[in-house]
Legacy VTK file of the C-alpha trace (Angstrom):
# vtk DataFile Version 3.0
C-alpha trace
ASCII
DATASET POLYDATA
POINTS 410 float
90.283 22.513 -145.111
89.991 25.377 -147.545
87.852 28.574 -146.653
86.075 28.500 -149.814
84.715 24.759 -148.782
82.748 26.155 -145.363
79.997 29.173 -146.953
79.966 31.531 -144.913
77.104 33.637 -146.149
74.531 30.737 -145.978
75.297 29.763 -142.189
74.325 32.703 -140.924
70.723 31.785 -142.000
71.233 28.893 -139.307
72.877 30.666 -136.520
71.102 34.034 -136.172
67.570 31.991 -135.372
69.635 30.245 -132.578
70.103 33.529 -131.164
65.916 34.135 -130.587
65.826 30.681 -128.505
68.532 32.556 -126.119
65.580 32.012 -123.157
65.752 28.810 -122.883
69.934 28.662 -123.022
71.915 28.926 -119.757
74.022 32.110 -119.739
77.635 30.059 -120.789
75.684 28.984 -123.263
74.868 32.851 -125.139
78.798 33.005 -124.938
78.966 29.762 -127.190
76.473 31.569 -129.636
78.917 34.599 -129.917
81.617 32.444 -130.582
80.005 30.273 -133.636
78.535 33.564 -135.235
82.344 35.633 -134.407
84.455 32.462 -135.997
81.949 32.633 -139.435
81.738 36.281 -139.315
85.772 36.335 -139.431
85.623 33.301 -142.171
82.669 35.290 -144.260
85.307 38.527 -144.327
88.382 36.486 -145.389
86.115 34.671 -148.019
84.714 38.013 -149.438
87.742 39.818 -148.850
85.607 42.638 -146.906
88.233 45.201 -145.667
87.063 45.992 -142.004
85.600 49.735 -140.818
84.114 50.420 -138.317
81.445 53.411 -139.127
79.943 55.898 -136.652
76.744 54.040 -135.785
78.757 51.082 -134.439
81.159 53.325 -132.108
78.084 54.735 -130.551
76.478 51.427 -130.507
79.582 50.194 -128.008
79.455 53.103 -125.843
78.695 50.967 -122.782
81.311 48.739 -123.097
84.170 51.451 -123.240
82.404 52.988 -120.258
83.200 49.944 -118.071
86.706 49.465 -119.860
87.818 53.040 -119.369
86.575 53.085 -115.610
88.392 49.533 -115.062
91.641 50.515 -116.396
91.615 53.757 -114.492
91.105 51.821 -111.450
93.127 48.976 -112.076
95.208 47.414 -109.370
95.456 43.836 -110.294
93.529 41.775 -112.345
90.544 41.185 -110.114
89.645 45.025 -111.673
88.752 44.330 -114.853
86.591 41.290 -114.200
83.205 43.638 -114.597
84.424 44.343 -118.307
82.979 40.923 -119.200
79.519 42.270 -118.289
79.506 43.892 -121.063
81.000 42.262 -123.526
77.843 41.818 -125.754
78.029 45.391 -125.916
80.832 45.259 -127.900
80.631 41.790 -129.735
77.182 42.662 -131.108
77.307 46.199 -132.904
80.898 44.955 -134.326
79.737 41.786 -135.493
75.850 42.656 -136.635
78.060 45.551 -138.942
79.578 42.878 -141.078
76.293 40.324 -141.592
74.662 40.830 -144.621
71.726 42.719 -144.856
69.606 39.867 -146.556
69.410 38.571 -143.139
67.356 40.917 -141.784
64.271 41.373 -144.115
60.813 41.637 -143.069
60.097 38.038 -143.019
62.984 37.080 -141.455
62.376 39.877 -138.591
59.159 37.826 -138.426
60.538 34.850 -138.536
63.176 35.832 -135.292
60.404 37.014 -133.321
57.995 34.097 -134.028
60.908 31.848 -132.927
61.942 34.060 -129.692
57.934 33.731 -128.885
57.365 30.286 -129.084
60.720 29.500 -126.925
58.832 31.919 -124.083
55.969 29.767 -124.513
57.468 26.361 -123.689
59.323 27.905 -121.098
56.260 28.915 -119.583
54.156 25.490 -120.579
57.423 23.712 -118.922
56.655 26.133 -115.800
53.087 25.266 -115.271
53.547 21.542 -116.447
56.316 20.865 -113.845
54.446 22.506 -111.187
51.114 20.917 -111.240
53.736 17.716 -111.176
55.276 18.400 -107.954
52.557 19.895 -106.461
48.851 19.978 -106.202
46.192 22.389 -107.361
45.394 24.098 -103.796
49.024 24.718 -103.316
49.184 26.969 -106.423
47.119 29.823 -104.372
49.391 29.111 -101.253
51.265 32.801 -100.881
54.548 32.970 -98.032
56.263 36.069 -97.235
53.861 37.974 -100.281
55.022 35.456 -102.956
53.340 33.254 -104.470
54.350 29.239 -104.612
54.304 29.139 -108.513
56.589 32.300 -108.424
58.785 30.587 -105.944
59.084 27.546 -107.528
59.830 29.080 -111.017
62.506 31.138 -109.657
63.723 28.952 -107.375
62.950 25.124 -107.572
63.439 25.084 -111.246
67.281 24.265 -112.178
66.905 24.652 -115.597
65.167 27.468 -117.868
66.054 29.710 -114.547
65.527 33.563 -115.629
64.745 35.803 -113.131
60.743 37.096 -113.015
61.536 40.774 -114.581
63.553 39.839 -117.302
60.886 37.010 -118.644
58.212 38.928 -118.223
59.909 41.888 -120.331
60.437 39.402 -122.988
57.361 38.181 -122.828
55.401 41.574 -122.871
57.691 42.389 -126.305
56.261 38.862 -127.614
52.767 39.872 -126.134
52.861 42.834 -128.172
53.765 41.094 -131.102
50.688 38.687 -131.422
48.455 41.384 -130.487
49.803 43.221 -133.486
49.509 40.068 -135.597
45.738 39.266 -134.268
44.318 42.805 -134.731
46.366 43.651 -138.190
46.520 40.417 -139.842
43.516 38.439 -138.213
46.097 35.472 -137.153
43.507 33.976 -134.988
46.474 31.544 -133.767
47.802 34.643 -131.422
44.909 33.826 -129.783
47.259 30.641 -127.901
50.184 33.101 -127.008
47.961 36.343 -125.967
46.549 33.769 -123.473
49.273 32.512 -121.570
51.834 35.374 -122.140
48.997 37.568 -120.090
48.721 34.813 -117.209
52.308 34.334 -116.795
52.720 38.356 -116.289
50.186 37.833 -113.578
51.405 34.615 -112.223
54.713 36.133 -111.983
53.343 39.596 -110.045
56.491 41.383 -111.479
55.347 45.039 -110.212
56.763 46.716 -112.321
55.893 44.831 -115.886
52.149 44.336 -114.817
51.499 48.169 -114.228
53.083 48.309 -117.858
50.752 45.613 -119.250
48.167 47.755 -117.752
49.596 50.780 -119.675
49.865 49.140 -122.734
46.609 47.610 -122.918
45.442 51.060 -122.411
47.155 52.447 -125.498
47.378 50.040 -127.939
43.531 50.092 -129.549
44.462 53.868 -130.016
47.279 53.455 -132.005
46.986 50.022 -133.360
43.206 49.939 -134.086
42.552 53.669 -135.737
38.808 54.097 -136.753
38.060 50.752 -135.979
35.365 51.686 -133.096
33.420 48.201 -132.305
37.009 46.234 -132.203
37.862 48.996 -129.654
34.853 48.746 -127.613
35.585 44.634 -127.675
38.800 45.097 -126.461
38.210 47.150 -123.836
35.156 45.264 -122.761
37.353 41.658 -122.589
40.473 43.368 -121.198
38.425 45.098 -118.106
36.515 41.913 -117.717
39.722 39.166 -117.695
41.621 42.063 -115.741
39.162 42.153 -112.823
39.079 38.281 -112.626
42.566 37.872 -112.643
43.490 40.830 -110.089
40.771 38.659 -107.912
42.010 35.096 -108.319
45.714 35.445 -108.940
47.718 34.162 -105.583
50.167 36.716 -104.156
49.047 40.170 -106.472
47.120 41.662 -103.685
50.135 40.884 -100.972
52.651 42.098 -103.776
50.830 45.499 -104.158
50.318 45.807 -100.700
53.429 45.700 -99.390
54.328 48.960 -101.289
51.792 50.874 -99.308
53.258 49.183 -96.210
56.838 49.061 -97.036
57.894 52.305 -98.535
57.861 54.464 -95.459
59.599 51.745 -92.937
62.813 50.951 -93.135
63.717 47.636 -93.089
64.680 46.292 -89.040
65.880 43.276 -87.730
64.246 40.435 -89.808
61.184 42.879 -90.947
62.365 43.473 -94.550
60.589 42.797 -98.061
61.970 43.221 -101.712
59.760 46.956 -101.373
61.786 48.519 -98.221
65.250 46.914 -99.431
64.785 48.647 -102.619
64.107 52.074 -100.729
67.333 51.396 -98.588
69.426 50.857 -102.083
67.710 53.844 -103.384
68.776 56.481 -99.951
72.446 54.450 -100.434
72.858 55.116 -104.155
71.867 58.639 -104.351
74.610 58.940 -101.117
77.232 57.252 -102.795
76.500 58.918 -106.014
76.514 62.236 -104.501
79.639 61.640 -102.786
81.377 60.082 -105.962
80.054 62.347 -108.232
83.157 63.231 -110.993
85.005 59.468 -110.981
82.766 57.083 -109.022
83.753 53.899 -107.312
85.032 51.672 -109.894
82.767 49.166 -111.157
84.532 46.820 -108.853
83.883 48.487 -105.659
80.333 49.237 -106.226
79.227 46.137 -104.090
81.371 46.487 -101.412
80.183 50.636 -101.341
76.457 49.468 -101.313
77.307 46.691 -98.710
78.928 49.624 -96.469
76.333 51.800 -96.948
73.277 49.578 -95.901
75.561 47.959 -93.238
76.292 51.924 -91.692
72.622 52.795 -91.827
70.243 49.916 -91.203
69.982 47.559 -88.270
68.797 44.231 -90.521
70.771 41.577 -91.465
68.947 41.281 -95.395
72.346 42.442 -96.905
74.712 39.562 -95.660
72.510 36.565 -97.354
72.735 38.418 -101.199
75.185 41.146 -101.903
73.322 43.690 -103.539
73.636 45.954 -106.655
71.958 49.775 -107.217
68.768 48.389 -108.666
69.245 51.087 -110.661
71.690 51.167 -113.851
71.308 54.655 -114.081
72.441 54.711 -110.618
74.908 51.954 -111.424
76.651 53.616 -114.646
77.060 57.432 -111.973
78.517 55.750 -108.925
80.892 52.809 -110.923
82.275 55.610 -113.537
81.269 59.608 -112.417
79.171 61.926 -114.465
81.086 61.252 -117.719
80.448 57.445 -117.586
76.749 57.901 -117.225
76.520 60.985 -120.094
78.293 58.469 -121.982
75.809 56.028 -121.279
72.672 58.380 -122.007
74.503 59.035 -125.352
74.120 55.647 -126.263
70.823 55.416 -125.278
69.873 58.691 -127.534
71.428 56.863 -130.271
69.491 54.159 -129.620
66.404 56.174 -129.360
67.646 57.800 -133.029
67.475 54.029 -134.257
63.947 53.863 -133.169
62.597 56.710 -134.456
64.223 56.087 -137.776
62.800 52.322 -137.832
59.300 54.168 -136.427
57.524 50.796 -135.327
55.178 50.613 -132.678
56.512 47.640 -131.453
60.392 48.692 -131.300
59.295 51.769 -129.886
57.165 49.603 -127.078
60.466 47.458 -126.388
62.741 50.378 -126.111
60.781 52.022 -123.245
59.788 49.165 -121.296
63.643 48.387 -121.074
64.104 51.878 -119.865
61.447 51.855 -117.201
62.779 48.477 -116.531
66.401 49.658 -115.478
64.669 52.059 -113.028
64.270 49.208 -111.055
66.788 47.030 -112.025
70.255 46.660 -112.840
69.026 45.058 -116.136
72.350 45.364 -118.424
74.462 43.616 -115.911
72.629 40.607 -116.506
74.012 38.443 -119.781
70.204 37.786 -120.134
69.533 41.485 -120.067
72.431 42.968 -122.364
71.987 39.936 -125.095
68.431 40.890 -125.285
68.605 44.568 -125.600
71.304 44.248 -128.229
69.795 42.023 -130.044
66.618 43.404 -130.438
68.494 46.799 -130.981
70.775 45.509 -133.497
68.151 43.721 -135.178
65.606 46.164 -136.046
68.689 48.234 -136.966
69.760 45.856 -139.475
66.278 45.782 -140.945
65.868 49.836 -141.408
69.743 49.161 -143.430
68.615 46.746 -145.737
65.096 48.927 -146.631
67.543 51.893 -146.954
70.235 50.293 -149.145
LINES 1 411
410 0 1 2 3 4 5 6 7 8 9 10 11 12 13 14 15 16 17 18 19 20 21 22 23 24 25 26 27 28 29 30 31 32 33 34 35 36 37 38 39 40 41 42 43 44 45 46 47 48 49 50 51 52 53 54 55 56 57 58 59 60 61 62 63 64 65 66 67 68 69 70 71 72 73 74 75 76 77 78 79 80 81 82 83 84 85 86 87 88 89 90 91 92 93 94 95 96 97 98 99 100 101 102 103 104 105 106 107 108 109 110 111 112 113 114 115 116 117 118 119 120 121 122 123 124 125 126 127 128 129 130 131 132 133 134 135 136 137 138 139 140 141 142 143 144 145 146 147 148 149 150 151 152 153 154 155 156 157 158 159 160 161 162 163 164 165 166 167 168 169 170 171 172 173 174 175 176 177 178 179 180 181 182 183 184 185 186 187 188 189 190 191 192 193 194 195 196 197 198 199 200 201 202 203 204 205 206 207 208 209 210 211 212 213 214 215 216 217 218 219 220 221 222 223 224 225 226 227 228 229 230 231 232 233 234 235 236 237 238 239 240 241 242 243 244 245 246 247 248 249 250 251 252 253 254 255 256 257 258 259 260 261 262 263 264 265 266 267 268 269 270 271 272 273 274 275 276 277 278 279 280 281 282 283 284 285 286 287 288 289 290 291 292 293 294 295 296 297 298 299 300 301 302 303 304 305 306 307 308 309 310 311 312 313 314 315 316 317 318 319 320 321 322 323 324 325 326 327 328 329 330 331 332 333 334 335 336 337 338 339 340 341 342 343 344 345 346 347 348 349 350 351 352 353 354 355 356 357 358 359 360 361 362 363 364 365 366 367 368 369 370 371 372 373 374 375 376 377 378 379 380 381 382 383 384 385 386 387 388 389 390 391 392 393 394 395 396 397 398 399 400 401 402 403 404 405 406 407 408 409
């Protein structure tokens, strides 16, 4: 087959949308995506005879990934060391590869277009939720809450085999979606939002992810200010319906109260025995990671040791046995990034992020700028770029809008 049959330029039109139904994909299957969109990148260079440089933006853009390979070679002993480089592969694979697309690609509409698709997968992920729920189980047992969870939580999380995403990183997708139709309702009067504003706020609450509910809260908060300047009675009506449909769901939905609770409870007792809850292991990570980060200050760990560290550290200092059923991360990728690599991995890694943060304030949109620092707040509490689901997200968003601000420029 001859190059000039297979054209390049117009399949990227088809493959970039199958990048914003990544939710509902299993994590080999984000790989496969890289691989389609690498093979016609390569073929689209060749065909256009597009000599390859890399500029500054896109070394900056793959700062995490030399990070980890750095670290991993200076650690290396066999092989088994540089198996956390493929963590972060998308760090590299995306900047690289978004560099070469062309910029037609990323136009207003299509930006639309990626969101409305990313949107409408979180949506039948979250009718598939509630549908297969109410299948296997009754009405009553959708207010049953065990150990401060709820059984809808559970049973997304857990009893689900497919469309399996962990609570925190949905509900950050979904929030960035959230945003979106509230932007599109207030802006554009797209009374349709109406559907996705609806059940993108119940599954936040369904879901009782701490720390994305207290930044729905936020966001609710700020929005009318920024979004709906001058317009005084559409302020007073949002504020009226949000502190009405707030106070009914904070009193009906199953496990919130329990969930809130237990930080009150949980953040002053260590955990003991078989008294332990997702609040009191995260303190324990927390007093382990700032020890291990103090004592590994310059080179770290090695990103392969940090597990075994953390497992040491929890196993030295706490009388429970919550660390030998899961072997736990920082919760922290901050924290992650200082005790894996040293002080120069993580100023490495706060470059990036300022760069990232340049990107944003160069785009200036209210709803990149939303995304950007719920990720951040996010990775307080998480280790949310050592997830495939986490890094494909954040670059792609990243690399998206960056595309976009390109093509206005050029």
């Amino acid at each position: 087959m001859k190059l000039n049959i297979i054209d390049s330029e117009k399949n990227f039109q088809y493959i970039l949308p199958l990048f914003f139904l990544f939710p509902i994909f299993k994590e080999s299957l984000l790989t496969f995506l890289i691989i389609i969109l690498s093979i016609n990148t390569i073929f689209y260079l060749i065909q256009n005879k597009i000599k390859i440089a890399i500029n500054k933006d896109v070394f900056l853009l793959t700062i995490p990934f030399w990070i980890v390979f750095i670290s991993s070679v200076f650690y290396f002993k066999n092989f088994e060391t540089l198996k956390p480089i493929k963590n972060v592969l998308f760090f590299l694979l995306f900047p690289v590869l978004f560099y070469f697309i062309p910029k037609s690609n990323f136009t207003d509409e299509k930006i639309k277009q990626y969101i409305t698709i990313l949107k409408n997968s979180c949506l039948f992920i979250i009718f598939t939720y509630i549908i297969a729920f109410f299948y296997n189980y009754s009405v009553s047992d959708f207010f049953i809450v065990a150990h401060r969870v709820s059984k809808f939580r559970q049973f997304a999380y857990e009893e689900i085999s497919f469309l399996k995403i962990h609570p925190t990183y949905f509900t950050s997708i979904v929030l960035f979606c959230l945003a979106f139709s509230l932007i599109n309702l207030f802006r554009f009067k797209k009374w349709s939002e109406l559907l996705y504003i609806v059940f993108f706020t119940l599954i936040i609450f369904f879901f009782v992810s701490k720390i994305n509910l207290i930044f729905l809260f936020l966001f609710l908060l700020i929005f009318p200010l920024i979004n709906l300047k001058g317009l005084f009675y559409q302020k007073i009506l949002f504020y009226t319906s949000f502190l009405f449909i707030s106070l009914f769901l904070i009193k009906n939905t199953p496990g919130l109260y329990e969930r809130f609770h237990e930080l009150k409870i949980s953040l002053t007792n260590a955990p003991k025995d078989l008294s332990y809850d997702s609040t009191n292991i995260r303190v324990a990570l927390y007093n382990c990671d700032y020890s291990l980060a103090k004592d590994n200050f310059w080179f770290g760990v090695g990103f392969e040791n940090i597990k075994n560290e953390i497992e040491y550290c929890l196993k030295s200092n706490y009388n429970s046995s919550f660390y030998l059923d899961h072997q736990y991360l920082s919760h922290n990728y901050f924290f992650y990034i200082l005790i894996s690599s040293g002080i120069l991995g993580l100023l490495g890694f706060l470059l990036y992020l300022t760069h990232v943060l340049k990107i944003a304030l160069r785009v200036n949109l209210f709803l990149f700028y939303f995304f950007f620092i719920n990720i951040i707040v996010v990775s307080l509490t998480e280790d949310f770029f050592y997830r495939a689901f986490g890094s494909f997200y954040f670059n792609l968003i990243v690399l998206m809008y960056f595309k976009n601000y390109r093509s206005k420029e050029s």
